[in-house]
FIZA-762534 format. One record per atom (N, C-alpha, C): residue in three letters; atom name; y, x, z. Coordinates in steps of 0.001 Angstrom, whole numbers. Example, Ala and Ser with C-alpha at 12.3 -4.5 7.8 and 13.67 -1.06 7.14 Angstrom:
2
<site residu="ALA" atome="N" Y="-5690" X="13190" Z="7800"/>
<site residu="ALA" atome="CA" Y="-4500" X="12300" Z="7800"/>
<site residu="ALA" atome="C" Y="-3300" X="13200" Z="7800"/>
<site residu="SER" atome="N" Y="-2250" X="12850" Z="7080"/>
<site residu="SER" atome="CA" Y="-1060" X="13670" Z="7140"/>
<site residu="SER" atome="C" Y="30" X="12900" Z="7870"/>
# end
This chain:
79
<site residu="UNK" atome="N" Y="106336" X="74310" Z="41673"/>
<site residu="UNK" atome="CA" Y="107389" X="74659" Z="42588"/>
<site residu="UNK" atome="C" Y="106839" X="74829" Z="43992"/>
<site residu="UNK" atome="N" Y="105791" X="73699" Z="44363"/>
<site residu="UNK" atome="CA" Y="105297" X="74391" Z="45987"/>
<site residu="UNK" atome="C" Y="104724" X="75606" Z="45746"/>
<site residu="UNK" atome="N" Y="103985" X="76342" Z="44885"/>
<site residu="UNK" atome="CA" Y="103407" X="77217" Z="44884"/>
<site residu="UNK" atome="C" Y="104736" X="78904" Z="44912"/>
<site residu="UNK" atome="N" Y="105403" X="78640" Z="44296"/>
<site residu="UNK" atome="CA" Y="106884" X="79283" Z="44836"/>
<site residu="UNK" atome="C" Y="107459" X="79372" Z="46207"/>
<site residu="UNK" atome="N" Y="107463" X="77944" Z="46783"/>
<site residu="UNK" atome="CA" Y="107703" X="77635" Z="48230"/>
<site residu="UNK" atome="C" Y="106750" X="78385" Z="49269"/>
<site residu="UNK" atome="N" Y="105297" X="78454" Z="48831"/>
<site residu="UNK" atome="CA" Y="103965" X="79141" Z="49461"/>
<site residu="UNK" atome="C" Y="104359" X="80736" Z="49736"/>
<site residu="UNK" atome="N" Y="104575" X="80902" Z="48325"/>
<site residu="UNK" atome="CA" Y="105040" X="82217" Z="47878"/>
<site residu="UNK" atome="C" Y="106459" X="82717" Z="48576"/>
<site residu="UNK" atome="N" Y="107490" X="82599" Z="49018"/>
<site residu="UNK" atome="CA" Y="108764" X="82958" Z="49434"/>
<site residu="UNK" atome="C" Y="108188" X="82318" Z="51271"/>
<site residu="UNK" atome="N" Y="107489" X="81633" Z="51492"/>
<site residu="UNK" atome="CA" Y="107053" X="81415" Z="53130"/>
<site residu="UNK" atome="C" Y="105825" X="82458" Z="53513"/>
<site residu="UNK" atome="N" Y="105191" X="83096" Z="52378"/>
<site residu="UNK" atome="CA" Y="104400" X="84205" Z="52807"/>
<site residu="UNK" atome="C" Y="104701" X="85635" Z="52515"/>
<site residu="UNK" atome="N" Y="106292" X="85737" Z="52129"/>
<site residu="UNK" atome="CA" Y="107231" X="86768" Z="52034"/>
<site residu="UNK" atome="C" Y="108052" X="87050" Z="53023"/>
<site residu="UNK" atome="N" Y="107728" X="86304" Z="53850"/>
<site residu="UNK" atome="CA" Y="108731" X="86410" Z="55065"/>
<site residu="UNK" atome="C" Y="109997" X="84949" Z="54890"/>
<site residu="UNK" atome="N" Y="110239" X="84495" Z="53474"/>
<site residu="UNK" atome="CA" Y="111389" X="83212" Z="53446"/>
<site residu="UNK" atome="C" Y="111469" X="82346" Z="53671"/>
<site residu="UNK" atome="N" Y="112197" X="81460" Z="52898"/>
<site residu="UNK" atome="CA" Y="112184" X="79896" Z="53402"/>
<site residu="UNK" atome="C" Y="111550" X="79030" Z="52243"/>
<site residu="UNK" atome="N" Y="111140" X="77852" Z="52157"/>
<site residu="UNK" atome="CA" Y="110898" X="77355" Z="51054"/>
<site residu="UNK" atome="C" Y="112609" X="76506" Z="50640"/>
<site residu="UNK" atome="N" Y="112438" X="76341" Z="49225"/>
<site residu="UNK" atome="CA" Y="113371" X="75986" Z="48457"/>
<site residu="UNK" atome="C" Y="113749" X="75184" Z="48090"/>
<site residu="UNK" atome="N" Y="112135" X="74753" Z="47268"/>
<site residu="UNK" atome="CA" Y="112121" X="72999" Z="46472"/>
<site residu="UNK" atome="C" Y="111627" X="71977" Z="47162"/>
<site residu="UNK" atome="N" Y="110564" X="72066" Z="48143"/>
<site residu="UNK" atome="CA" Y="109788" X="71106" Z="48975"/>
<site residu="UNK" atome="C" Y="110209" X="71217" Z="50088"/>
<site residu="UNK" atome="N" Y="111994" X="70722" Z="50574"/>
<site residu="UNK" atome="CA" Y="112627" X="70699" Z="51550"/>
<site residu="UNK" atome="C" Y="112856" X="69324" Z="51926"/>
<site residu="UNK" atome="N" Y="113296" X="69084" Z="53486"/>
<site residu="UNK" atome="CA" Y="113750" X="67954" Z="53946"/>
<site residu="UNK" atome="C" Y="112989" X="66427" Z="53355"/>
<site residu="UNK" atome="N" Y="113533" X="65309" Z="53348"/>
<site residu="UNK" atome="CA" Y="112898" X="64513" Z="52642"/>
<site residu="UNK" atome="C" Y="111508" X="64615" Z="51653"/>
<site residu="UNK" atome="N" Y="112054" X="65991" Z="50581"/>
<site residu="UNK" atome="CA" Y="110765" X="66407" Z="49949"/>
<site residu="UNK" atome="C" Y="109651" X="66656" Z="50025"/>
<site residu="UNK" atome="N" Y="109758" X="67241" Z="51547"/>
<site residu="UNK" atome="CA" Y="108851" X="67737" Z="51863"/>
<site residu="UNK" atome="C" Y="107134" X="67089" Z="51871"/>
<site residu="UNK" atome="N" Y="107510" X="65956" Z="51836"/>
<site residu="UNK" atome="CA" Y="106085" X="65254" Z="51973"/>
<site residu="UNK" atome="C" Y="105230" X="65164" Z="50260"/>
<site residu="UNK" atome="N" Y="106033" X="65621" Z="49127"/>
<site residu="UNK" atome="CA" Y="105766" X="65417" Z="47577"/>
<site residu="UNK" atome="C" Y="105393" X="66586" Z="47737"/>
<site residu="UNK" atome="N" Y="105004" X="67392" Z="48359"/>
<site residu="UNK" atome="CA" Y="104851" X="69397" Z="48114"/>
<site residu="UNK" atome="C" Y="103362" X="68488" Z="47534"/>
<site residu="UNK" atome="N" Y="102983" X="69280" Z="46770"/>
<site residu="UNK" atome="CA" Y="101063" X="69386" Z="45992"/>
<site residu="UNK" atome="C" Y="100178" X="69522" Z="47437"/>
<site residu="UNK" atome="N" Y="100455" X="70338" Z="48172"/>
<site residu="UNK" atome="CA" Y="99668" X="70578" Z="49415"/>
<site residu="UNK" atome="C" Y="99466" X="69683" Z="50111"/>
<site residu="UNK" atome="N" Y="100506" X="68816" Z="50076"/>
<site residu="UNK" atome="CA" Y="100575" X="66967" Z="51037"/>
<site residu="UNK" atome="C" Y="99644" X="66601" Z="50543"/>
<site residu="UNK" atome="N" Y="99479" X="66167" Z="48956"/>
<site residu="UNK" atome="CA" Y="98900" X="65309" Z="48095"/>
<site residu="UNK" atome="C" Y="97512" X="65250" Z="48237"/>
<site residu="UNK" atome="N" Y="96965" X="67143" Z="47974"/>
<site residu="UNK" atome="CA" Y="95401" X="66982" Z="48029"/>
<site residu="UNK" atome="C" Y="94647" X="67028" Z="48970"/>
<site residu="UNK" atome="N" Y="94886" X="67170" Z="50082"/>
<site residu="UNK" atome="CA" Y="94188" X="67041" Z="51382"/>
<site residu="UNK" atome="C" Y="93038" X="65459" Z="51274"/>
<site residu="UNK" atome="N" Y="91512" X="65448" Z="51705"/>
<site residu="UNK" atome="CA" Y="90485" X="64217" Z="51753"/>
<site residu="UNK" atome="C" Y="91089" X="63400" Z="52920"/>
<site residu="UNK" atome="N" Y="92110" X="63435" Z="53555"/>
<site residu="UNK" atome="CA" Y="92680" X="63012" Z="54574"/>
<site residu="UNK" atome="C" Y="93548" X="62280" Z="54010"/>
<site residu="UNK" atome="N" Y="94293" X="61918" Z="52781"/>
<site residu="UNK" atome="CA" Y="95301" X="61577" Z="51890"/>
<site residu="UNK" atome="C" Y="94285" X="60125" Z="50697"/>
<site residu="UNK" atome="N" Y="94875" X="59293" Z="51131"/>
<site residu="UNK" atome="CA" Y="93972" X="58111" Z="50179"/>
<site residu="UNK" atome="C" Y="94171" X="58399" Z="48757"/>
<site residu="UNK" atome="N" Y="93297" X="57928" Z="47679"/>
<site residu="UNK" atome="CA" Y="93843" X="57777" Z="46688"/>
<site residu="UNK" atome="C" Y="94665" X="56893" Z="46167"/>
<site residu="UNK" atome="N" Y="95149" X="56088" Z="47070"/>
<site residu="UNK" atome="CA" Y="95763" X="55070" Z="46958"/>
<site residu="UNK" atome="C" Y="97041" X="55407" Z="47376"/>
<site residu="UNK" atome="N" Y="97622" X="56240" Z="48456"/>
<site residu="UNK" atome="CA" Y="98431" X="56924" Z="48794"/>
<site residu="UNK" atome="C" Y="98750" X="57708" Z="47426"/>
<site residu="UNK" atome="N" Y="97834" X="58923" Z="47529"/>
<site residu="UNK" atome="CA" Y="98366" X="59809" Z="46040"/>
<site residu="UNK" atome="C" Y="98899" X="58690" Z="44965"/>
<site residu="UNK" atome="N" Y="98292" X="57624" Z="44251"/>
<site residu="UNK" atome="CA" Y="98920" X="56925" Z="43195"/>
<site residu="UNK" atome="C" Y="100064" X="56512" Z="43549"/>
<site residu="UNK" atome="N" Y="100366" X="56326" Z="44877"/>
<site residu="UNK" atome="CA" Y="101739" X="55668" Z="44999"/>
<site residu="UNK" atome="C" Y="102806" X="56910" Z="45241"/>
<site residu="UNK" atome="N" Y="102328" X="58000" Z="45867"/>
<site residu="UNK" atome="CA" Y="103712" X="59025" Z="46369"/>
<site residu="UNK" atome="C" Y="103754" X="60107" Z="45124"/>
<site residu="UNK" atome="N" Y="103007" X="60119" Z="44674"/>
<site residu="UNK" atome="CA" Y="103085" X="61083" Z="42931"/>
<site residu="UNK" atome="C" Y="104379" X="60996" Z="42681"/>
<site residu="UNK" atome="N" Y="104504" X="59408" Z="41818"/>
<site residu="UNK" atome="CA" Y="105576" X="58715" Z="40999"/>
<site residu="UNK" atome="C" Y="106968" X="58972" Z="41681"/>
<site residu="UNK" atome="N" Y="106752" X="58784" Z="43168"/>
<site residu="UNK" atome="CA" Y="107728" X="59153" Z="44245"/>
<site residu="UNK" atome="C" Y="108330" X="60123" Z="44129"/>
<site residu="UNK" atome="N" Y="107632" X="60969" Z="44102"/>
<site residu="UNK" atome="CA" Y="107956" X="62450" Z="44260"/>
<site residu="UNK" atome="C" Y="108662" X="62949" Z="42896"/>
<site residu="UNK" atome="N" Y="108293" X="62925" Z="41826"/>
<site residu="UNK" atome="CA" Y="108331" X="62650" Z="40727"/>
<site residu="UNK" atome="C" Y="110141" X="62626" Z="40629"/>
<site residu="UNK" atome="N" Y="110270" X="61126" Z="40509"/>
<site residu="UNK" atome="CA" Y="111090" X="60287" Z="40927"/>
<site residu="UNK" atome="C" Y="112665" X="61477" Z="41529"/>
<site residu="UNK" atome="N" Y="112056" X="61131" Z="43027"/>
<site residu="UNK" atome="CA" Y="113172" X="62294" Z="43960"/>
<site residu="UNK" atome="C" Y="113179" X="63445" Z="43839"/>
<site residu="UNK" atome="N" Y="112694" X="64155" Z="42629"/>
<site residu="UNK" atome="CA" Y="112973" X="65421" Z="42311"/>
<site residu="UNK" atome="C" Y="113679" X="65726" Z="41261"/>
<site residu="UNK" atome="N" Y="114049" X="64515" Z="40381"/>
<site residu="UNK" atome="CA" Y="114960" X="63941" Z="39442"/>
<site residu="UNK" atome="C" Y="116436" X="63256" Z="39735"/>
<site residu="UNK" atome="N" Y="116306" X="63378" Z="41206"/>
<site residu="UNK" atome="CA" Y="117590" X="62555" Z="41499"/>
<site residu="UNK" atome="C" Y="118260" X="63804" Z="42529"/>
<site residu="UNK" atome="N" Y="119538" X="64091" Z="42325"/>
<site residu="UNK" atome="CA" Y="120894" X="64541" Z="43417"/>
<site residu="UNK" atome="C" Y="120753" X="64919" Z="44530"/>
<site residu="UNK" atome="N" Y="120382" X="65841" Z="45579"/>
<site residu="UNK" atome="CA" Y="121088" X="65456" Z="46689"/>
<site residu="UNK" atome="C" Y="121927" X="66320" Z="47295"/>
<site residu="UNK" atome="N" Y="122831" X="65934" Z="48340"/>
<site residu="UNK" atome="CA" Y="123697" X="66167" Z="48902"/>
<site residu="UNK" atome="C" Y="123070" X="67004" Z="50489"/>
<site residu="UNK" atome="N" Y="123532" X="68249" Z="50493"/>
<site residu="UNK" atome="CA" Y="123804" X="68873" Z="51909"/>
<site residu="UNK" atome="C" Y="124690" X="69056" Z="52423"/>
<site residu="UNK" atome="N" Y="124781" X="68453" Z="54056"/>
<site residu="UNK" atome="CA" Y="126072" X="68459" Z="54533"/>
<site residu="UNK" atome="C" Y="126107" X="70111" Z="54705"/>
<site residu="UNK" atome="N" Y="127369" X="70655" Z="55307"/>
<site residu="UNK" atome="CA" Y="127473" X="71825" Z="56493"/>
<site residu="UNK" atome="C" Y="128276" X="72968" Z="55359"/>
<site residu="UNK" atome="N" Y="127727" X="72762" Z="54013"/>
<site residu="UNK" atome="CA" Y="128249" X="74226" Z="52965"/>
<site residu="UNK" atome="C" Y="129392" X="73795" Z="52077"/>
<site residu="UNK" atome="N" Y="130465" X="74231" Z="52267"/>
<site residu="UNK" atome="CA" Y="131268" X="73565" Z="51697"/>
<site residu="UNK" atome="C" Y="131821" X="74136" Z="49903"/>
<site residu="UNK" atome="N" Y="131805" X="74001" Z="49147"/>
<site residu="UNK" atome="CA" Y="131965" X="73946" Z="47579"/>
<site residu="UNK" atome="C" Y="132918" X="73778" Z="47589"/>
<site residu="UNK" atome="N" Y="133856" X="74309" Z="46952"/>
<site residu="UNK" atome="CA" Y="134981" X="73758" Z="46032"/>
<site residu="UNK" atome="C" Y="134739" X="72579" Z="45418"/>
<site residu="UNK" atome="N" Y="134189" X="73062" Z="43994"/>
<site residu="UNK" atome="CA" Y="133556" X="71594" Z="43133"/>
<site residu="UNK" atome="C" Y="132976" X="70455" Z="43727"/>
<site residu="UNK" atome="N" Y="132359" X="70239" Z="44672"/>
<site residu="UNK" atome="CA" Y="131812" X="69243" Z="45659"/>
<site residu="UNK" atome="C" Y="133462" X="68668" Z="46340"/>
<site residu="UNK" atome="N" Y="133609" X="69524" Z="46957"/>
<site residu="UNK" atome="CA" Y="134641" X="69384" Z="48165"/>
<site residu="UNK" atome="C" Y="134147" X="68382" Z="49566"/>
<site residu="UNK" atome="N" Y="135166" X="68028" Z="50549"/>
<site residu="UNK" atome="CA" Y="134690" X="67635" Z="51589"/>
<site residu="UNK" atome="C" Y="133204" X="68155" Z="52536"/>
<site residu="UNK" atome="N" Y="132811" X="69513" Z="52187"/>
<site residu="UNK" atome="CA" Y="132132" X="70327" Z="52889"/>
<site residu="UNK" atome="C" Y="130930" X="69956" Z="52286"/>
<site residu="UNK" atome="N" Y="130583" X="69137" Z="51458"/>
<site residu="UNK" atome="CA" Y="129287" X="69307" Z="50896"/>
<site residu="UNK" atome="C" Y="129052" X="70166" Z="49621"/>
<site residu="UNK" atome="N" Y="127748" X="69940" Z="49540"/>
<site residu="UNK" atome="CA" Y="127106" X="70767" Z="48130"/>
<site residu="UNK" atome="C" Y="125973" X="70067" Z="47488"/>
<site residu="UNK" atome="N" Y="125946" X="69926" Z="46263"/>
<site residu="UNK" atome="CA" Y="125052" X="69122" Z="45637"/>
<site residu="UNK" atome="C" Y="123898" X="69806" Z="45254"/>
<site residu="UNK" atome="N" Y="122985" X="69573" Z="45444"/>
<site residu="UNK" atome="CA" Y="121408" X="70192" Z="44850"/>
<site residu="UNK" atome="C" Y="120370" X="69172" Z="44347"/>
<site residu="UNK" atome="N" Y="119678" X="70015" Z="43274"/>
<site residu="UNK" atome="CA" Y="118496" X="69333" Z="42481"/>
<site residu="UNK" atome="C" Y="117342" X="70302" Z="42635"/>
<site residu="UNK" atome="N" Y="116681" X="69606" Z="42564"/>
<site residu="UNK" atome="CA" Y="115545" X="69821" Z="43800"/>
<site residu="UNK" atome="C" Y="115445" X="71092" Z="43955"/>
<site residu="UNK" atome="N" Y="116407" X="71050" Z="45105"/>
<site residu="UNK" atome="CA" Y="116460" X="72008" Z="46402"/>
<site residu="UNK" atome="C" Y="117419" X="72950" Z="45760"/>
<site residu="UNK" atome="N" Y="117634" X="73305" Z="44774"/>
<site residu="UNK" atome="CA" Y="118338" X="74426" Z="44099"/>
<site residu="UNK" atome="C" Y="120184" X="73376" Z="44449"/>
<site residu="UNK" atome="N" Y="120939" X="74225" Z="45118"/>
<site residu="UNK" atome="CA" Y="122080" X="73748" Z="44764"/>
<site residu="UNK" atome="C" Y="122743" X="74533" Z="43753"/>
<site residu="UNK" atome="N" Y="123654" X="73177" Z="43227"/>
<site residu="UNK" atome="CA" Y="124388" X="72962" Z="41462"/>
<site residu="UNK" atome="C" Y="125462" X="73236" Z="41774"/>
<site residu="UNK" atome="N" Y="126141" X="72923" Z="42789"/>
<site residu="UNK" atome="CA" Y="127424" X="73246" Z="43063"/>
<site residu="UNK" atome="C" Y="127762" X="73092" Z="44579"/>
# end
């Protein structure tokens, strides 16, 4: 998915999946010699993790959501 994100930011777009919070799980964070391996073992699982779970953007408002939010999995909103 960062490699998509790479791809739509060297098209002129925005990235998609490695947004906000995410942003630090993009593959590009990870492999940098500047990045411990001790770091990588711990923010992998992380990332992992929060790309499996919900989130909520304020500002777009849904029907199905209601109260002006919209729900997305990772980065793609569901409703």
């Amino acid at each position: 998915m960062d490699d998509l994100d790479e791809e739509a930011v060297k098209m002129g777009g925005k990235r998609s999946f490695f947004t906000g919070e995410l942003a630090k799980y993009r593959w590009r964070n990870l492999i940098p010699q500047t990045v411990s391996a001790d770091e990588r073992v711990k923010l992998f699982p992380e990332g992992v993790e929060a790309l499996g779970q919900p989130r909520v953007e304020s500002g777009v408002h849904r029907a199905t959501a209601g109260r002006g939010k919209t729900v997305s999995f990772a980065g793609r909103k569901i409703c």
